[in-house]
N, C-alpha and C positions, 0 to 999 in steps of 0.2 A: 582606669576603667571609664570615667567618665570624661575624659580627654577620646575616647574613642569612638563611644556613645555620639557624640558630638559629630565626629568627622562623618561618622556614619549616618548621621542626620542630612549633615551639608550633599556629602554626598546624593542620598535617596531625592534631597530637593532639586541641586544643580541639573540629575540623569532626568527627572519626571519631567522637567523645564525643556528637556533638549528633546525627550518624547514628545512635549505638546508642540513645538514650534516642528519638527519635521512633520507632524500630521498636519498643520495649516499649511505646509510645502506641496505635500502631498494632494489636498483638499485645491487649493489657487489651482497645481497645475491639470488636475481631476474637471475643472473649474474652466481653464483653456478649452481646453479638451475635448470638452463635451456641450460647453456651454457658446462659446466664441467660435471657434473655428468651425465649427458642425455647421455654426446658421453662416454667415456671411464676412465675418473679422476676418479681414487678409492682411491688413497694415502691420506688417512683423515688430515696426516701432509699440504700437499699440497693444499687443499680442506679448510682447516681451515686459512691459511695464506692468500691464493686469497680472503678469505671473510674481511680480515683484511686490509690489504694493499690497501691503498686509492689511487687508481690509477688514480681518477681527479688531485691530487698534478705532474701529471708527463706529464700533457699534455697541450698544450698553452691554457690560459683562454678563448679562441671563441670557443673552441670545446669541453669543460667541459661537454655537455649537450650531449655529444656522448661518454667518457669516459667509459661505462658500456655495449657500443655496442658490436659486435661479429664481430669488423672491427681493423684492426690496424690504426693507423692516425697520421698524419705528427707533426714534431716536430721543421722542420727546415732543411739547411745543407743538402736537400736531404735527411733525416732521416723518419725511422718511427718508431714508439712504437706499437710493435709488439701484437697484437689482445690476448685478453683473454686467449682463450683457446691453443693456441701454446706455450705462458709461460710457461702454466700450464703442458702441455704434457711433454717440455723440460726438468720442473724440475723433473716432475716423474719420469723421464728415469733414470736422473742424481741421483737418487736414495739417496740424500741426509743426511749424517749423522751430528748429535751434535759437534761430535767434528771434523766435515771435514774444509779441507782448500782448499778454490772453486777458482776458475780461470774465469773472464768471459769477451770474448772477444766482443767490440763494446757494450760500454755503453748505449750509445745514450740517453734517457732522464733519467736513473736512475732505472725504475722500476725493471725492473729484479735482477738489483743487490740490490732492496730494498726486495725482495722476495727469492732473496738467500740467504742474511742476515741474515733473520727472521729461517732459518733453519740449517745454519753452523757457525761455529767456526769466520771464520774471511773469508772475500770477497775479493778478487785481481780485479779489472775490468780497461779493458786498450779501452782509446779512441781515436781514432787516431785526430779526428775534439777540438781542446782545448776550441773553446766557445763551444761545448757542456760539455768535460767534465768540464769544471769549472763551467759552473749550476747545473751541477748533481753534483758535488764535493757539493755546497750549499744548493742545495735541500736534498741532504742525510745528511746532517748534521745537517739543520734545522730539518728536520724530527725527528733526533736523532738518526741515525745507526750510533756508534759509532766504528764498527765491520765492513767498509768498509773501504777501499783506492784506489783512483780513481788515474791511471797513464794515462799522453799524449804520445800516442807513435805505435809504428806498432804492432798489433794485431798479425801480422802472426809467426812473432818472440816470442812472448808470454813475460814471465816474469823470465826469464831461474833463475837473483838471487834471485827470492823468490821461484819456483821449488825446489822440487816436489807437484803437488797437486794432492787432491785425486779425483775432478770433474774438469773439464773445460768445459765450455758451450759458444757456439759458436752463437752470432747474426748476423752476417753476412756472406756471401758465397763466399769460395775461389770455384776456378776449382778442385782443390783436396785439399784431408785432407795434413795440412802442416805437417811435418816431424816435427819440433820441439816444437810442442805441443805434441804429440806423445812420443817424450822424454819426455816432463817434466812432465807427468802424473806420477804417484806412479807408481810401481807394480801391483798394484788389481784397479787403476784409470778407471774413466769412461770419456768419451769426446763423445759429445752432439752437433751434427753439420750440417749443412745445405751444401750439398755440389753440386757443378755445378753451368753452366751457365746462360744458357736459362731454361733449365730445372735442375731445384734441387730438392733434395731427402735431407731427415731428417735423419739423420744417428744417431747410436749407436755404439761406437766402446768401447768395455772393453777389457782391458792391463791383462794378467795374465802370469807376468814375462816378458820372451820374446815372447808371445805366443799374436796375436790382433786377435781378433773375431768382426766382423762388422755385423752392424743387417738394412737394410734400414727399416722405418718407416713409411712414408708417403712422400707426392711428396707436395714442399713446394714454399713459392715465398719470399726469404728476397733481400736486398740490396747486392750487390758485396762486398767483401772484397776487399778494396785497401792498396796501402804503400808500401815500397821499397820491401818486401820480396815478394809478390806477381808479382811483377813484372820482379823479378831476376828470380822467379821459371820458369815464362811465356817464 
C-alpha cells in the first residue's frame, strides 16, 4: 500500500511539473504574439529565441506568475529585468550574427545575455553588483550557456582585453555614450544603448571605420549606469 502511496505521489508531482512548464509555453508564445510581433519584432531569428528562452528561470520565484507580463520587474540590488519587448527591440537592432562576439553591459538577472547567447558566437557581459553577477554566473550555467562569461566590474570601461566586438548592448544609462565602448566596437560594430538622465532615448550607433552614424529609437526608462568611470566622466 505504501509502495503505491508513493508512486502516486511522484506521479501527481512529475504531471503538475509538465502542467506548469506547458502554461510558461503557452504564456512565451501568448507573449510573441501579442506583445513582439503586434508592435514592430520582424527578426524571425529574434522572434524564435524570445519564444524559447524561459524567462520565469530569471526572475525571483514570487513573481513567476508575472514573468510573461509586458512589464519589467525587480530582481533585487535596485535591479530590474527588463520587459519583454525592449529585449527584444535591443537585439534586433543589434542585428546579431552566428559568429558575432557581443558585449553586454549590466547583467543584472541573466536574461539578456541568455538571449544573446542563443544567437552569437560567444557572450562578454559585465556586472558591476557581484551577488548579482554570481547568480546569473549560476543561473547560466545551470541553464547550460556554455558560450557566456560573466565579469564583476565597471561597465562603463567595458572589456578593453577581450575588445574588439562586433555588438555591445547596453542595460543601463550613462548621461552619454562612453568613449570606450566606442573604441572597442569592430570597425562595422553596432552599440545598443539607452542614453540620459531623467529622460533617456534608445539609441543605435553603427561604427563604419572612423565614421559613427547615431539613430535614436524610442524614449526609454532603464536604471543609471554607475562605477568609477561614470563618475570621473561626470
Amino acid at each position: 500500500m505504501k509502495f503505491k502511496v508513493i508512486i502516486l505521489l511522484v506521479f501527481v508531482i512529475l504531471f503538475s511539473g509538465c502542467k506548469k512548464e506547458d502554461e510558461y509555453v503557452y504564456l512565451r508564445t501568448k507573449m510573441v504574439e501579442n506583445q513582439l510581433k503586434a508592435r514592430d519584432i520582424t527578426d524571425k531569428h529574434v522572434l524564435k529565441v524570445m519564444s524559447e528562452v524561459e524567462r520565469h528561470e530569471f526572475v525571483p520565484s514570487y513573481l513567476r506568475h508575472l514573468s510573461y507580463n509586458d512589464t519589467p520587474l525587480p530582481i533585487g540590488y535596485g535591479q530590474t529585468i527588463s520587459q519583454p519587448y525592449i529585449v527584444a527591440l535591443m537585439t534586433q537592432l543589434a542585428d546579431i550574427d552566428k559568429n558575432d562576439k557581443v558585449l553586454e553591459i549590466g547583467t543584472g538577472s541573466g536574461y539578456q545575455a541568455a538571449i544573446l547567447a542563443e544567437l552569437a558566437n560567444y557572450v562578454y557581459s559585465i556586472e558591476i553588483l557581484e551577488p548579482l553577477a554570481e547568480k546569473a554566473r549560476k543561473k547560466l550555467k545551470r541553464l547550460g550557456y556554455g558560450n557566456v562569461k560573466i565579469e564583476c566590474g565597471d561597465g562603463y570601461k567595458g572589456l578593453p582585453e577581450f575588445a574588439p566586438f562586433d555588438v555591445i548592448i547596453v542595460t543601463c544609462a550613462p548621461v552619454k555614450v562612453p568613449l570606450p565602448l566606442i573604441k572597442q566596437l569592430k570597425s562595422t560594430g553596432r552599440l545598443v544603448i539607452p542614453v540620459g538622465k531623467q529622460f533617456q532615448n534608445l539609441k543605435l550607433i553603427k561604427k563604419s571605420n572612423d565614421n559613427i552614424e547615431e539613430t535614436i529609437i524610442i524614449p526609454v526608462r532603464f536604471v543609471e549606469m554607475t562605477g568609477e568611470g561614470v563618475e570621473n566622466f561626470e
